[in-house]
C-alpha positions in Angstrom: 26.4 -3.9 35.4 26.9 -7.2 33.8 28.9 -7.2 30.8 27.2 -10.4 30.0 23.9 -8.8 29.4 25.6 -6.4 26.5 25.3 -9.1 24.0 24.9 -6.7 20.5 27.6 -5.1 18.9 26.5 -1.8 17.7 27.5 0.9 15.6 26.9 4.7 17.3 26.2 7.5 14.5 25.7 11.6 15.6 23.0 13.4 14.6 23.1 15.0 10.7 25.4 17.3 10.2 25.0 21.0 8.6 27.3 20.1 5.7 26.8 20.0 1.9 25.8 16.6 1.7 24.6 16.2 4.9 26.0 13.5 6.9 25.5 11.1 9.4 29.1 10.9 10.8 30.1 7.5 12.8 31.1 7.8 16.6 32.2 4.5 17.4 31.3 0.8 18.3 29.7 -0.4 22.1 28.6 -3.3 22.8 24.6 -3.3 24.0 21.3 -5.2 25.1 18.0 -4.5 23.8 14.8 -5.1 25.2 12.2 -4.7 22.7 8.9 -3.4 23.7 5.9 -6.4 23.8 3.6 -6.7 21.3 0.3 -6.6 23.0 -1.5 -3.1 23.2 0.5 -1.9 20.2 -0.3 1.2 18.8 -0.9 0.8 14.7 2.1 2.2 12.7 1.7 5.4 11.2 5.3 6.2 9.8 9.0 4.8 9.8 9.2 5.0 13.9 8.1 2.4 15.9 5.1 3.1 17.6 7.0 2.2 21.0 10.4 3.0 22.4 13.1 0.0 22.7 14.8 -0.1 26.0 18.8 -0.2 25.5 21.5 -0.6 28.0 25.4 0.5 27.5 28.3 0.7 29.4 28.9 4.3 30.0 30.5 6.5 27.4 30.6 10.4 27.2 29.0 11.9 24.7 25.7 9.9 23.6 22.8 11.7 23.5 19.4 12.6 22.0 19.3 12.1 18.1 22.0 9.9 17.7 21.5 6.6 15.6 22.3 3.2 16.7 22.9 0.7 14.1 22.2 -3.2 15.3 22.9 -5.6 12.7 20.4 -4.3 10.0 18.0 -2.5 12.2 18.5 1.3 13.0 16.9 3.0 16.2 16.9 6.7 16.6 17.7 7.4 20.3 14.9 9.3 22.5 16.9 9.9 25.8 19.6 9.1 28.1 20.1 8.3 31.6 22.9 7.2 33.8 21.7 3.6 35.1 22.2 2.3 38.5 26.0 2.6 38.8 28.1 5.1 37.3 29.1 2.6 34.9 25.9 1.9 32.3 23.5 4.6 30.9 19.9 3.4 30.2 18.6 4.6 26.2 15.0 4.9 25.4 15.3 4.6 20.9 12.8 4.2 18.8 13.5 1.6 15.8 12.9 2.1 12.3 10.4 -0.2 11.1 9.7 0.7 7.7 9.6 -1.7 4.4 12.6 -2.3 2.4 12.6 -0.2 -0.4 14.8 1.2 -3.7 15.7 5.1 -4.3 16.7 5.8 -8.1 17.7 9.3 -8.4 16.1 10.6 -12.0 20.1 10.9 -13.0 21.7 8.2 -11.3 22.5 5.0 -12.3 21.6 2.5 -9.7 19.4 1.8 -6.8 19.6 2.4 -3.8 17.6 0.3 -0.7 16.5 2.5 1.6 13.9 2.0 4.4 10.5 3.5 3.6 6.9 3.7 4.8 3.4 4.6 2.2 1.8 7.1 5.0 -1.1 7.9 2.9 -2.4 7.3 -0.2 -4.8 8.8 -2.6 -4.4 12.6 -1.6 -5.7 14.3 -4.2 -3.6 17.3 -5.0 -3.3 19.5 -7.8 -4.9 21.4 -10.4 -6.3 18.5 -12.0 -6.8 16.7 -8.7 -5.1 14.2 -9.4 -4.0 11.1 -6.6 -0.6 11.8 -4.5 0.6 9.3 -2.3 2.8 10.4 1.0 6.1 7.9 1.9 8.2 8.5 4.5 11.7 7.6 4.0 15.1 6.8 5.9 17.5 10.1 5.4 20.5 8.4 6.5 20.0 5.8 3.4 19.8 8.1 0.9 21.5 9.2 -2.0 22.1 13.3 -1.7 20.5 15.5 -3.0 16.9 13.6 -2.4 13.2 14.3 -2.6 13.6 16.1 -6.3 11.1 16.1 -8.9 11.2 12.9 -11.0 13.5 10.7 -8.5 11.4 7.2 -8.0 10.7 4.9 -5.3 9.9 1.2 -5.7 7.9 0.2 -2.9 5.8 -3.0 -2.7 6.1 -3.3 -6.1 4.8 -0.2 -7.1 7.4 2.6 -8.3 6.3 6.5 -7.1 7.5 9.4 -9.4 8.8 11.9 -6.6 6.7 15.3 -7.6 8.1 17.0 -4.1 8.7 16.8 -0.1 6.5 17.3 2.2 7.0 21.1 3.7 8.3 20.5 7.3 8.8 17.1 7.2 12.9 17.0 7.4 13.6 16.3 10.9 17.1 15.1 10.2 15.8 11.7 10.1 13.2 10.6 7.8 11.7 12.8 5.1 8.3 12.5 3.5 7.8 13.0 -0.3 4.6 13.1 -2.6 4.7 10.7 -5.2 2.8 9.9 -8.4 2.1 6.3 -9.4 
């Protein structure tokens, strides 16, 4: 392996913790390279992951695994899988990046807001008794202010702010969280 090559100094995070808030606790610093996947034959983006997986190389350290977080300047990649590389001394990461759109997060008691990554997955689901239009955003967990997703938080996205009216059921996956919103 080429130290060389490890060119990006990144920040290692483990998966969410179990706690009350839940947290996102830091592991440590390595240095990495990326190789970004190409642009042609992309798939169209449907939520906060990248539609393809980012290839990452670091020198070997225990304990890095699936559902970790790698921080890279301002981007944030969630990692797929591990392998050892060619020699004992590198391991070769498949992550997927966060691509969403910067966003704010204003809790309905707080007193500031937040930037948090975010993505409008659908809009227009009409929902309700008076069928009225929902719109579904995905959103960054680890950006958060705890406890999110409750009933009259707001998100400012492209300019248009989304009264939170719930999450989505099942959509927690320790990572991103998708809420119904009212314009």
């Amino acid at each position: 392996m080429q130290a060389g090559k490890l060119k990006d100094r990144v920040t290692l995070y483990s998966p969410r913790t179990g706690t009350n808030p839940p947290t996102w606790p830091k592991v440590g610093k390595a240095w990495a390279g990326f190789a970004e996947p190409k642009s042609a034959g992309r798939a169209e983006q449907t939520g906060l992951r990248a539609s393809d997986s980012t290839f990452v190389r670091m020198r070997y350290r225990p304990g890095v695994s699936h559902g970790q977080l790698i921080q890279r300047d301002g981007d944030w990649y969630i990692i797929e899988s591990v392998e050892p590389g060619q020699s004992r001394s590198e391991l070769i990461i498949s992550a997927r990046r966060i691509i969403g759109e910067g966003a704010t997060y204003h809790q309905k008691d707080g007193a500031e807001d937040i930037p948090v990554l975010a993505f409008l997955t659908r809009e227009n689901i009409y929902v309700g008794p008076m069928n009225e239009p929902r719109h579904q955003i995905e959103l960054f967990q680890p950006q958060l202010p705890y406890p999110w997703g409750r009933r009259g938080d707001a998100v400012t996205l492209n300019g248009a702010s989304y009264i939170v009216d719930g999450v989505v059921e099942g959509s927690d996956d320790g990572i991103t969280l998708r809420i119904m919103g009212t314009l």
